[in-house]
Each structure stands twice: as structure tokens, then as C-alpha cells.
C-alpha positions as CSV (number, residue, x, y, z in Angstrom):
1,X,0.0,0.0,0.0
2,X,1.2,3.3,-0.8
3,X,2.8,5.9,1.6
4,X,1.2,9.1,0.5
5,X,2.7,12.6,1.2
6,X,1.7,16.3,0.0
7,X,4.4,18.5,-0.2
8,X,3.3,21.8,1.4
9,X,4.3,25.3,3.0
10,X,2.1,28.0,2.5
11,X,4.7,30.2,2.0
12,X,5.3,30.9,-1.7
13,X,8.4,30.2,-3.8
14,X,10.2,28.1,-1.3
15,X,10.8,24.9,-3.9
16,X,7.8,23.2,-3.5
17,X,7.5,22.1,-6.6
18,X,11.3,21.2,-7.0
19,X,10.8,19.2,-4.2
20,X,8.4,17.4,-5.4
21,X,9.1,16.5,-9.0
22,X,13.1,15.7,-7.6
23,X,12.0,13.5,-5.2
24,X,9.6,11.5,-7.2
25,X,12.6,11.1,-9.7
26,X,15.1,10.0,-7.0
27,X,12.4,7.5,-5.7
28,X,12.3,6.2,-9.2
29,X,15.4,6.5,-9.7
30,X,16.0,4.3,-5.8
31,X,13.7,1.3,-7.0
32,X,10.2,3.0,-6.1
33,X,6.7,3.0,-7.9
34,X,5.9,6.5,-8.0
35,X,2.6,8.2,-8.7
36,X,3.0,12.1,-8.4
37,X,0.2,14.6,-8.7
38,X,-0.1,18.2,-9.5
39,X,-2.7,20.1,-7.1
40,X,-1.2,23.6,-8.2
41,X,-3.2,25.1,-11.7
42,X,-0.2,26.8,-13.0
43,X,0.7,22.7,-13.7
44,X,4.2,23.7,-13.3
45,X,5.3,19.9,-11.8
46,X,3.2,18.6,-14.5
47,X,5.7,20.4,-17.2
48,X,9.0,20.0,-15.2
49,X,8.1,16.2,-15.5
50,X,8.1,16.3,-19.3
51,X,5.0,16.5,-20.0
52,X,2.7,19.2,-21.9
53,X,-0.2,20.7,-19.5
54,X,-1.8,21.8,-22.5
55,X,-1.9,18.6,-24.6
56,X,-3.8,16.6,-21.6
57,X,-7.4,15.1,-22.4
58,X,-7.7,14.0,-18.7
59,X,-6.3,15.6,-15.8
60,X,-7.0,15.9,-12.2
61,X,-9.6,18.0,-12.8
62,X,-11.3,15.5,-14.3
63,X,-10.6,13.0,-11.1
64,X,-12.0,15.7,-8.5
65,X,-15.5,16.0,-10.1
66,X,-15.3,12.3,-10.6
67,X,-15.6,12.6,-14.6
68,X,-12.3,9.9,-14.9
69,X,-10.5,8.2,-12.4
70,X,-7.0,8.4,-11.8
71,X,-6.5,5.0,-14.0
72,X,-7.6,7.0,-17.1
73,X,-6.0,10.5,-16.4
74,X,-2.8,9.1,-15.1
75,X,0.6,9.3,-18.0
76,X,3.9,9.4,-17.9
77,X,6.4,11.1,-19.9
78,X,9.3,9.6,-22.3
79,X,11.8,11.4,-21.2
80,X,11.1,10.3,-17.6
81,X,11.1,6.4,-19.5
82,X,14.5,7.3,-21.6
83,X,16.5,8.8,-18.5
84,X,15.3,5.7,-15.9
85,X,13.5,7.3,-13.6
86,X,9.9,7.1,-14.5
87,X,6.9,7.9,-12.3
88,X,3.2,8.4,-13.1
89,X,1.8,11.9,-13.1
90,X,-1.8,12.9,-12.6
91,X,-1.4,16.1,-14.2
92,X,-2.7,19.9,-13.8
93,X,-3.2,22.9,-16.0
94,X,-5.7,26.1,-15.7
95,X,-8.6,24.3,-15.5
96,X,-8.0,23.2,-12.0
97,X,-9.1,26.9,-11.1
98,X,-12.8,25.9,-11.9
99,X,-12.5,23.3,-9.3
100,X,-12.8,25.6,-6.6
101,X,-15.8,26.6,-7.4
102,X,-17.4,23.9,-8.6
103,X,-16.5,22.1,-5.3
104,X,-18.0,24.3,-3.0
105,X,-21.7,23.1,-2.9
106,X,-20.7,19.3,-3.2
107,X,-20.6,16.3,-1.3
108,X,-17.7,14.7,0.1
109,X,-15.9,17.8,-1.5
110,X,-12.8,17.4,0.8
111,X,-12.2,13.9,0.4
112,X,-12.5,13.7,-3.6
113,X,-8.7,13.1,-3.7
114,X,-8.6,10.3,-1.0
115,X,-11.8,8.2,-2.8
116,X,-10.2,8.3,-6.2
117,X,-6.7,7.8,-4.5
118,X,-8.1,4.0,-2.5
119,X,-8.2,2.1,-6.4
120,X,-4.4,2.7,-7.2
121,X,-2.9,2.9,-3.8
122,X,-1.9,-0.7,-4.2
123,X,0.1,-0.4,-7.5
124,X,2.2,2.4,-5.9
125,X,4.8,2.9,-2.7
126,X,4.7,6.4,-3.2
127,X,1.9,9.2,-3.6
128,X,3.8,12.6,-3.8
129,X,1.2,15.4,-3.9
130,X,2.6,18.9,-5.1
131,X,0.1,21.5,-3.3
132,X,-0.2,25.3,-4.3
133,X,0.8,27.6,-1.6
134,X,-2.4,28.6,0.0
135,X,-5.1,26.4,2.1
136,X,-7.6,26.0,-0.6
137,X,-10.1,23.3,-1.0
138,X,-7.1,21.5,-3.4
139,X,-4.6,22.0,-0.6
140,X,-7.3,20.4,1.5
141,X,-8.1,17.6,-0.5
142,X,-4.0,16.7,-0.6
143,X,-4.5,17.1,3.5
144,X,-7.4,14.7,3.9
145,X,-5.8,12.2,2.1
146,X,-2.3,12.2,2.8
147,X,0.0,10.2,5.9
148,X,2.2,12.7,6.3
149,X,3.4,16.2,5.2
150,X,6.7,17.3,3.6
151,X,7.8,21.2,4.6
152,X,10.4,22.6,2.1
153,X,11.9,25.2,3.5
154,X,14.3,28.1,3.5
155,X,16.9,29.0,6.2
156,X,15.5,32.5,7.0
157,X,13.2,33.9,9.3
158,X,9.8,34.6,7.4
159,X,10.2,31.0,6.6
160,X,10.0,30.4,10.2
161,X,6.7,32.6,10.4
162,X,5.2,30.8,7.1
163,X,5.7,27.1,9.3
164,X,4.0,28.4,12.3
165,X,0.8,29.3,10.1
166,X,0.9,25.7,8.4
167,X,1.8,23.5,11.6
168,X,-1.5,24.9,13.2
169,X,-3.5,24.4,9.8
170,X,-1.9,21.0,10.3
171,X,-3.3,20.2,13.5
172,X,-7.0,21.7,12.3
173,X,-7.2,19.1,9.7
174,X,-5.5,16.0,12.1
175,X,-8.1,17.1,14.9
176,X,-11.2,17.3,12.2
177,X,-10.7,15.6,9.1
178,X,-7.7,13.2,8.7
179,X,-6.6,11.7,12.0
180,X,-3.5,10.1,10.4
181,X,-2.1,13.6,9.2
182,X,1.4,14.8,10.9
183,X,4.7,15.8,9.5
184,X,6.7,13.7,8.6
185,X,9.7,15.9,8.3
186,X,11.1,19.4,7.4
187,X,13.7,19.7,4.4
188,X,16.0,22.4,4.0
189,X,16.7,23.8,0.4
190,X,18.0,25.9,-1.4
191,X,20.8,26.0,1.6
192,X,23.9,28.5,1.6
193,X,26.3,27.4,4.0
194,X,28.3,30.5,3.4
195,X,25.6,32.3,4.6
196,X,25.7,33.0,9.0
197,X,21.7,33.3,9.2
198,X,20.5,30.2,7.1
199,X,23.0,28.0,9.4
200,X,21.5,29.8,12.7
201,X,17.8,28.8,11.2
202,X,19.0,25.6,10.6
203,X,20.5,24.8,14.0
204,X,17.1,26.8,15.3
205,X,14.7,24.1,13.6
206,X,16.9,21.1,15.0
207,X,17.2,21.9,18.1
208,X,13.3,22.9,18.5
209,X,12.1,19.8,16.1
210,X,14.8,17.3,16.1
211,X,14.3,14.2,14.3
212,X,11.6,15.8,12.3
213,X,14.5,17.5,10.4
214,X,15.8,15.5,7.5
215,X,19.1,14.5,7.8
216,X,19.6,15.8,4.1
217,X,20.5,19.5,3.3
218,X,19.4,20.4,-0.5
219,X,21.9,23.2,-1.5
220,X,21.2,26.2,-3.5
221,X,22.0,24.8,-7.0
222,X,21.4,26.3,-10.8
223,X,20.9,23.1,-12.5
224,X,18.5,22.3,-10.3
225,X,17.0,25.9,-11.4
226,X,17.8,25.2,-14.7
227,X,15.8,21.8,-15.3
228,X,12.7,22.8,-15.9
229,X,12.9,25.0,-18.6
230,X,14.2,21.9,-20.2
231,X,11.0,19.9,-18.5
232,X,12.7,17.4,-16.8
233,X,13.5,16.9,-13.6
234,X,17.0,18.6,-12.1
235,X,18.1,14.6,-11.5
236,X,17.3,13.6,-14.8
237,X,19.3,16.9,-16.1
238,X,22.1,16.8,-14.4
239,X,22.6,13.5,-12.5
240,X,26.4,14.7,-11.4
241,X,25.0,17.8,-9.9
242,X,25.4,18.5,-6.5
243,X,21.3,19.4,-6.5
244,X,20.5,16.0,-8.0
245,X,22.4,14.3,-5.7
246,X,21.1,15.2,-2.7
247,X,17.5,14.9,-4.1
248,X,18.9,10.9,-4.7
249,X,20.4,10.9,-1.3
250,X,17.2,12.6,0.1
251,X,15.0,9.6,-1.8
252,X,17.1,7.0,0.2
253,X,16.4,9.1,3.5
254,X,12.8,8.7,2.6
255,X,12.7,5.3,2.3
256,X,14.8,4.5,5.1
257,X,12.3,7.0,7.4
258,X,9.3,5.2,6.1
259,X,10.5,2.2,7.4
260,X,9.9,3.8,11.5
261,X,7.0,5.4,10.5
């Protein structure tokens, strides 16, 4: 049965989606069956996995109002297949927008995700969800159906204000909605050892979370940066990177954690 994870922080432009298309690679990459999903309209993870948001018939649009399931909409990419690392993608594009609306007066609206999710969860070990950055009923849907969140974050202090906000929005959907919801640990990217505040940050969230912090440091790399515009992910681009290979290393971490979960 799959482990399924959303990859959240409410904070904008903190590599969320980085993250999340990186890590699904280096789970491939480790051995892992992979099934990633875009929550965020602007379908970015849906590109930076190689493939075109605007040349999907099915997407998770589709899945949410219950129109396809995720057997149908899922693809994958052939340059995910050529480099050997390929995952499945439910992907995203602008028409995820309309789901916010159309949502509101339903049933179940919440829990769309997590019904469509129970038919597949077998064929996978892991469910990354890449969520936009704002608690929407998307977001919410990634919440109720996940085990666990993973917090990409940056060594500074509004980043410290932004986790606050989501370990509290956190708890609200443990309490009410998803009692298997917690976090499964905090990843620091786009790290700059050279940089005095971003190692006091760093040494601030150990000491005050501990083992919650993953062991693995993502640095601040420009192939990593540069991988999308070529839409693959930064360990498919540059595999010798020092980006891609903590994103491997990071994949290992995962499944080693998942293991005392």
C-alpha cells in the first residue's frame, strides 16, 4: 500500500515544486513506484516532469469531479522512460481553477482526492502530492488524504513565520478531518552554507524539532533551477550535480524513514 505525502508550506516560492518532481525522480530513480500529482493550476510539476499541460485530455480536474478516475487520467512522460526514472503523473493545467468553485456546494468535496486515491494505492509505494501555496479546498483535498506532510523550507526567518501558520492548519485538519495527518519531516533547500543566518535557522529548527528535520540538506544549485525550462527533472538533467544528488540521497532518506513510521 502506498505511503502518501503532500508536499506543502504555504509560503510561496520556497521549492515546493522542486521538491516534489526531484523526489519522485530519486524515488524512481532508488527502486520506487511512484505516482505524483499536481494540485497547483499553474501545472508547473506537470511540465517540469516532461510532460505538456496543455496537450492533456484528462487531468486531475477530471478526477475531482469524478468525470475519470486516476487510471484514465494518469501518463507518464518519455523522457522520464528514456533517463530511468519514470513515475506516473496525474497532471494539472488552468482548469484546476474551476475546481474551486465547482467544489464548493458538493458532497464529500474534501475527500475527492482520497476516494479516487483508494483504487491505485496498491500499484504504488509512493503518492507525492505537489500542493499550491495557500489552504484552498485543493490543498485540503491533498491534507485529507495524505499520511504525512513534507515542509520545504528556507533557512530564514519569514520562513519560520510561514511554518507556524501551516503546523497549526496541520493540526486543524488532524483534529477534524484526517486523523492520520502529521509531518513527517522538514527539508532544508536551497541552503547557503556560506551564509551566517541560514546556518542559525538551521541549528534553530533542530534543536526545536529534532528528528523531524531530514538529515539531508538540498543546496542552492542552478541546475536544479535550470531543469525545468528543459522539463525534466533537475536529477534527470544533471545527474552529477550536487542538487541532483542530494534529491537521490534525500530519496534514500525517505525510504529509510518510512521504514519507522
Amino acid at each position: 500500500m502506498a505511503k502518501i505525502f503532500c508536499i506543502a508550506n504555504q509560503k510561496g516560492g520556497v521549492g515546493k515544486t522542486t521538491t516534489t518532481v526531484n523526489l519522485a525522480a530519486g524515488l524512481a530513480k532508488v527502486g520506487q513506484r511512484v505516482l505524483m500529482i499536481d494540485l497547483d493550476p499553474q501545472g508547473n510539476a506537470t511540465m517540469g516532469s516532461g510532460v505538456d499541460k496543455r496537450q492533456l485530455k484528462l487531468t486531475v480536474y477530471d478526477v475531482l469531479l469524478e468525470s475519470a478516475s486516476i487510471t484514465e487520467a494518469r501518463v507518464t512522460s518519455d523522457k522520464l522512460i528514456a533517463g530511468g526514472c519514470s513515475y506516473d503523473i496525474l497532471g494539472a493545467n488552468r482548469e484546476l481553477t474551476g475546481a474551486e468553485v465547482e467544489l464548493v456546494d458538493v458532497e464529500r468535496r474534501e475527500k475527492r482526492l482520497r476516494q479516487a486515491l483508494d483504487p491505485v494505492q496498491h500499484e504504488y509505494d509512493f503518492v507525492l502530492i505537489d500542493c499550491p501555496p495557500s489552504l484552498s479546498m485543493l490543498t485540503l483535498n491533498g491534507l485529507c488524504c495524505a499520511h504525512g506532510v513534507i515542509v520545504p523550507m528556507q533557512c530564514e526567518y519569514f520562513a519560520l513565520e510561514g511554518l507556524t501558520d501551516l503546523v497549526n492548519t496541520i493540526r486543524q485538519v488532524h483534529a477534524n478531518l484526517n486523523r492520520e495527518l502529521a509531518i513527517i519531516g522538514l527539508l532544508r533547500v536551497m541552503f547557503d552554507p556560506r551564509i551566517t543566518l541560514q546556518q542559525e535557522v538551521s541549528e534553530q529548527l533542530k534543536s526545536h524539532f529534532g528528528s523531524k528535520v531530514f538529515n539531508i540538506v538540498i543546496p542552492r544549485n542552478v541546475r536544479l533551477a535550470e531543469a525545468p525550462s528543459y522539463g525534466v527533472p533537475g536529477v534527470l538533467f544533471d545527474p552529477s550535480s550536487k542538487g541532483a544528488q542530494a534529491f537521490i540521497d534525500f530519496a534514500r532518506e525517505m525510504v529509510e524513514r518510512i521504514g519507522t513510521l
